[in-house]
Each structure stands twice: as structure tokens, then as C-alpha cells.
SEROGU-550722 format. One record per atom (N, C-alpha, C): x, y, z; chain; atom name. Coordinates in steps of 0.05 Angstrom, whole numbers, plus 5000, padded with zeros to 4 digits. Layout:
! SEROGU-550722
+------+------+------+-------+------+
|    x |    y |    z | chain | atom |
+------+------+------+-------+------+
|    X |    Y |    Z |     A |   CA |
...
+------+------+------+-------+------+
END
This chain:
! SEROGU-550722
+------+------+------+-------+------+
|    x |    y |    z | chain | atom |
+------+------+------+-------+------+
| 4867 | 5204 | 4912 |     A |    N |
| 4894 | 5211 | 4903 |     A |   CA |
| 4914 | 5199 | 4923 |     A |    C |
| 4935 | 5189 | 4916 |     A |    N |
| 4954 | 5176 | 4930 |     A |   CA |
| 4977 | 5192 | 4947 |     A |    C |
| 4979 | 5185 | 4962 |     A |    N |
| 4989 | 5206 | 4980 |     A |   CA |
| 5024 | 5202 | 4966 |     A |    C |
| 5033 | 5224 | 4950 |     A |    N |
| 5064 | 5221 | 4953 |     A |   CA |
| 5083 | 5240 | 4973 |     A |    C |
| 5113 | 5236 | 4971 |     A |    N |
| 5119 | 5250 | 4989 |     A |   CA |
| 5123 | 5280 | 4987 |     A |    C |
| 5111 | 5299 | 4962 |     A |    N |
| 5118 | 5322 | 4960 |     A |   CA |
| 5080 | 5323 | 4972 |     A |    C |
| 5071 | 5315 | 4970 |     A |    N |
| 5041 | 5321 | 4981 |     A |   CA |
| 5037 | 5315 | 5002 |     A |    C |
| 5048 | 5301 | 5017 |     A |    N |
| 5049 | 5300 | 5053 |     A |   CA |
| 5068 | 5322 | 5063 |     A |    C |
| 5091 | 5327 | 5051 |     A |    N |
| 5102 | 5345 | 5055 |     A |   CA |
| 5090 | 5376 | 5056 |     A |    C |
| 5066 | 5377 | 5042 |     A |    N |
| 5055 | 5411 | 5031 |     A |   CA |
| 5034 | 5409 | 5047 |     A |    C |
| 5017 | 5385 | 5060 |     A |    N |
| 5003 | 5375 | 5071 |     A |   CA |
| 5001 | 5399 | 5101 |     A |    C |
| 4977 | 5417 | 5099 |     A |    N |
| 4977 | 5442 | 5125 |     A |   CA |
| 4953 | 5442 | 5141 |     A |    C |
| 4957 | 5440 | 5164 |     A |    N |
| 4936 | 5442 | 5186 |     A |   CA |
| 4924 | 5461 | 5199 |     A |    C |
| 4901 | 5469 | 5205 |     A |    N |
| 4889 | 5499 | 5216 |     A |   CA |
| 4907 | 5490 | 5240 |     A |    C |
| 4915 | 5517 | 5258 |     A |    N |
| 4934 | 5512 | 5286 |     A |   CA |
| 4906 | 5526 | 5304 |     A |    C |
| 4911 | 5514 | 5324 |     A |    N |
| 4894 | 5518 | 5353 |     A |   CA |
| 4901 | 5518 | 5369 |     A |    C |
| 4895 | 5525 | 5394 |     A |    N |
| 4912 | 5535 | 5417 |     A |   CA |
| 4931 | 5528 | 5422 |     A |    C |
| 4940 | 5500 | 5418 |     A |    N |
| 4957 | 5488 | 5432 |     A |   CA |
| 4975 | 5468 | 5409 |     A |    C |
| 4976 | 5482 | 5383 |     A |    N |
| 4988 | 5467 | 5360 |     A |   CA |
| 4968 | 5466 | 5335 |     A |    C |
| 4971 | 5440 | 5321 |     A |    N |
| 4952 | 5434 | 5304 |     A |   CA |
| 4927 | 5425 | 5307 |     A |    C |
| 4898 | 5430 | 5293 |     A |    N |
| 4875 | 5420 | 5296 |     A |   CA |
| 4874 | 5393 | 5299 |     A |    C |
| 4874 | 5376 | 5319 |     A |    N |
| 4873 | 5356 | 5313 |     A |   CA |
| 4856 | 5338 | 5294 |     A |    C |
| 4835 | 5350 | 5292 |     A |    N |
| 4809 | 5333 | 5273 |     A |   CA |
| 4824 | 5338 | 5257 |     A |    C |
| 4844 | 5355 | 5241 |     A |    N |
| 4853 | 5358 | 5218 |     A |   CA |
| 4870 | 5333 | 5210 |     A |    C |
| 4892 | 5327 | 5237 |     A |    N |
| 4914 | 5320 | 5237 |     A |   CA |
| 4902 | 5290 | 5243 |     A |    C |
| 4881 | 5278 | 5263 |     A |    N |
| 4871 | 5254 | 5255 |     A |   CA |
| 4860 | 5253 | 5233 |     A |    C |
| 4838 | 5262 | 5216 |     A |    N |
| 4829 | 5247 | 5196 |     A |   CA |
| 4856 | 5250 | 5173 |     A |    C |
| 4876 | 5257 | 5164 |     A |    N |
| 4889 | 5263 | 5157 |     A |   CA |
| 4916 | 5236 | 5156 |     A |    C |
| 4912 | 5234 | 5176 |     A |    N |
| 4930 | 5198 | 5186 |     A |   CA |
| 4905 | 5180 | 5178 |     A |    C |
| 4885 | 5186 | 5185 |     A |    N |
| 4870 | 5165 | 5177 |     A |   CA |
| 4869 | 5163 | 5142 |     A |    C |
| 4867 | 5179 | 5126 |     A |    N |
| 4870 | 5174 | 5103 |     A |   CA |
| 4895 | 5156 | 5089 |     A |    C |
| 4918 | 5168 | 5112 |     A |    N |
| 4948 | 5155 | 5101 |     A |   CA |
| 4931 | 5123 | 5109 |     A |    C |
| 4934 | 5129 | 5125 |     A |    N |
| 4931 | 5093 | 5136 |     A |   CA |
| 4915 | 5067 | 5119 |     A |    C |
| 4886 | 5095 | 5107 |     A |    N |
| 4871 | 5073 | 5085 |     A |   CA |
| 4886 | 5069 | 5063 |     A |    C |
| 4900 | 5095 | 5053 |     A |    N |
| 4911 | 5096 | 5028 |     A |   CA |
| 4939 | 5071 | 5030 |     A |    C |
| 4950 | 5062 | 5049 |     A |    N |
| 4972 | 5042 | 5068 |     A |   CA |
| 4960 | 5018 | 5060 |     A |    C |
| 4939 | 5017 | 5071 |     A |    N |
| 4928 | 4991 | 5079 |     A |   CA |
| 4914 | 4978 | 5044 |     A |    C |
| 4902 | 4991 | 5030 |     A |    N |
| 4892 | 4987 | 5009 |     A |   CA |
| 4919 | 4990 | 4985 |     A |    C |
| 4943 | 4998 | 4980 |     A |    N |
| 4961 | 4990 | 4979 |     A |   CA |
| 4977 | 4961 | 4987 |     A |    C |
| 4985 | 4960 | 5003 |     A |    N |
| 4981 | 4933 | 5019 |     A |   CA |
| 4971 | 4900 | 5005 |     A |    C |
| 4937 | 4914 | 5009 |     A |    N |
| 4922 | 4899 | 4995 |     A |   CA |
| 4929 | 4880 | 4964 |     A |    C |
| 4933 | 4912 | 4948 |     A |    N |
| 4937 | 4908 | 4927 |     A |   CA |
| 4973 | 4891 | 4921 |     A |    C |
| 4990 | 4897 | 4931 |     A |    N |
| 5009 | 4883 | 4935 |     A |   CA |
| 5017 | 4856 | 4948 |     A |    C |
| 4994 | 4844 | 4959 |     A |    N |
| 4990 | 4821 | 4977 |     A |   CA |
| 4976 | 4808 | 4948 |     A |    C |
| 4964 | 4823 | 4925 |     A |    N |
| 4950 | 4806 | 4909 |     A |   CA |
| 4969 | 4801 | 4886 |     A |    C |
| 4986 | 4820 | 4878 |     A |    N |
| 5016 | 4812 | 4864 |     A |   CA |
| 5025 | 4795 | 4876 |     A |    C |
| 5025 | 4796 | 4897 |     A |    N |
| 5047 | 4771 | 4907 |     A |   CA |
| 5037 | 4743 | 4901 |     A |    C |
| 5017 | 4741 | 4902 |     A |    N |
| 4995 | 4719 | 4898 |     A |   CA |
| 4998 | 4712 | 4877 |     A |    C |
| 4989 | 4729 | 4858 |     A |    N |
| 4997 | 4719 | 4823 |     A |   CA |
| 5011 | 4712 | 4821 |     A |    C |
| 5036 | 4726 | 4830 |     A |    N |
| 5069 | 4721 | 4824 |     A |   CA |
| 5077 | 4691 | 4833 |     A |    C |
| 5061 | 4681 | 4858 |     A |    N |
| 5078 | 4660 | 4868 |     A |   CA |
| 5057 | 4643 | 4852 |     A |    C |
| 5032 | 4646 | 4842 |     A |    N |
| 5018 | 4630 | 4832 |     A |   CA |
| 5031 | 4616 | 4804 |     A |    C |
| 5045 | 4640 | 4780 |     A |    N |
| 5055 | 4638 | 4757 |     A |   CA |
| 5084 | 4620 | 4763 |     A |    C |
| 5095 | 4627 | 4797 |     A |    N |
| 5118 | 4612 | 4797 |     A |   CA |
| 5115 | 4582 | 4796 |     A |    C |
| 5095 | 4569 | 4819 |     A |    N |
| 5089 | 4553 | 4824 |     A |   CA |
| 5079 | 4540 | 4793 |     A |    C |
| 5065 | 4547 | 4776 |     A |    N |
| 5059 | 4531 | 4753 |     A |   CA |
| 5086 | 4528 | 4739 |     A |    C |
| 5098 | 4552 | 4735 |     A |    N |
| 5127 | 4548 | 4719 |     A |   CA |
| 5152 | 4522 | 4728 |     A |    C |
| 5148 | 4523 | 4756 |     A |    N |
| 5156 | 4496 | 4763 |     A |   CA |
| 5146 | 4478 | 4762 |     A |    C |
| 5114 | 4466 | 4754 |     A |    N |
| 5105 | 4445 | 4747 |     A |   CA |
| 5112 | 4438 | 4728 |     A |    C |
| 5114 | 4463 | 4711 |     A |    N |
| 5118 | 4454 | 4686 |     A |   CA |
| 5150 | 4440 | 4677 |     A |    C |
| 5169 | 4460 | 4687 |     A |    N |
| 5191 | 4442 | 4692 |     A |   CA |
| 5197 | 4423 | 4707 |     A |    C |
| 5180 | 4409 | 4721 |     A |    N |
| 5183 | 4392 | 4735 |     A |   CA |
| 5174 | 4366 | 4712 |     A |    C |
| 5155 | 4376 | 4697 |     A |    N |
| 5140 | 4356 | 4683 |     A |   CA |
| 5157 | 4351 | 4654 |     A |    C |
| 5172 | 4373 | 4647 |     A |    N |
| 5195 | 4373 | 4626 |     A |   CA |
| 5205 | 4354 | 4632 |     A |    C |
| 5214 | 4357 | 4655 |     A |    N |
| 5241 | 4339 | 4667 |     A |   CA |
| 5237 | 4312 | 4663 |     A |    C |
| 5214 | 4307 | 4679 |     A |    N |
| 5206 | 4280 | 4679 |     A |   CA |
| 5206 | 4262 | 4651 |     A |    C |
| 5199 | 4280 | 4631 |     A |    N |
| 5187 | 4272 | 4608 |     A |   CA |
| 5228 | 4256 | 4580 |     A |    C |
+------+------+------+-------+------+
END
């Protein structure tokens, strides 16, 4: 499930002596971070398409042109 911001916001930690659990509060960043990174991912592969469809659209007007 994707982390939005009313769910990081509600997002609660067991407290321990000295604040929050940390195992809670690391694996917890660590999820944001995959959920970040694999986002990311997927946006690095739009971009790809996108400049891929651009790049032909200009061949193709380039080849209009010529013609």
C-alpha cells in the first residue's frame, strides 16, 4: 500500500524509554524509502517512453519536412 500523507500522518509507534521504538521507527523509514525508490523507478520509465515517443515524433517531422 502506498504510503499517502493522511497514512504517515496516523502512522504510531510503541514509545520506550527514551521516545519511540526504534525498530518501529526504522523499519518504518525503511518501507517509505522502498515505496520512494520503486516509485522513482517507475517514473524514470515514463520518462523513457515519453522521451522515446518524443524523439520518434521528431523523426517524423523531420522526415515530413524533408519530404
Amino acid at each position: 500500500m502506498a504510503s499517502e500523507p493522511k497514512n504517515i500522518q496516523e502512522q504510531g509507534f510503541r514509545s520506550s524509554l527514551f521516545g519511540f521504538d526504534k525498530n518501529d521507527v526504522l523499519a518504518y523509514m525503511n518501507t517509505l524509502a522502498n515505496e520512494a525508490q520503486q516509485q522513482e523507478l517507475e517514473y524514470q520509465q515514463k520518462l523513457q517512453a515519453l522521451q522515446a515517443r518524443i524523439d520518434a515524433l521528431g523523426s517524423e517531422h523531420s522526415g515530413a519536412d524533408a519530404q
